[in-house]
C-alpha positions in Angstrom: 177.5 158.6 129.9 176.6 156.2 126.9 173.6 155.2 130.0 172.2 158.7 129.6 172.6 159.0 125.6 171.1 155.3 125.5 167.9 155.9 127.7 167.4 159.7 126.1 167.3 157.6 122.7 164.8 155.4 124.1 162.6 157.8 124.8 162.9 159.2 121.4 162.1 156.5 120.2 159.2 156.4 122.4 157.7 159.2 121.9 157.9 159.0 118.2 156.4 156.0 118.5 153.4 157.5 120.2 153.2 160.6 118.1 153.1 158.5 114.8 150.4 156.2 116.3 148.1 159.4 117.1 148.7 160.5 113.2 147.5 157.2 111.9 144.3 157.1 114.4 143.2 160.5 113.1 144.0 160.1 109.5 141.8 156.8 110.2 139.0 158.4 111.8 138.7 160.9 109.3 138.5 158.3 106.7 135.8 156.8 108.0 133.7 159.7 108.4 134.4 160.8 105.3 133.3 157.1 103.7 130.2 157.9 105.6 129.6 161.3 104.3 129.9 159.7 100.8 127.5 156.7 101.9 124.9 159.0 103.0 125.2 161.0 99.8 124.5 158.2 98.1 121.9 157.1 99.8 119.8 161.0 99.2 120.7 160.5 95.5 118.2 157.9 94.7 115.9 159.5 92.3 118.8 160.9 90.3 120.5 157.3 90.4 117.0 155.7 89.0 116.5 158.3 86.1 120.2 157.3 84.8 119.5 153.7 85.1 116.3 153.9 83.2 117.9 156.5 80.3 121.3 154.1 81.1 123.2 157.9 81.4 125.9 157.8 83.6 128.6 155.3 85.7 126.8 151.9 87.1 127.0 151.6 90.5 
């Protein structure tokens, strides 16, 4: 019996594993498109970036 209750544990163990590696991939794949999304933003912002530099409104990059 404590063969059963030890390999059943294992394989909770296991699986839990597994299931918490999957939530770390796609909380890190969603990072990095959204560090994309906010690269690309950037980069479409240019005249509004070189008006505030020349007035010196706004946060330095």
């Amino acid at each position: 019996m404590p063969a059963i209750l030890d390999l059943l544990y294992r394989e909770y163990c296991r699986a839990r594993l597994a299931e918490m590696r999957k939530q770390l991939l796609i909380a890190a794949e969603r990072f990095e498109t959204l560090e994309a999304d906010h690269d690309a933003a950037k980069l479409g912002d240019d005249e509004t970036t070189d008006a505030h530099r020349k007035t010196g409104l706004g946060m330095p990059n």
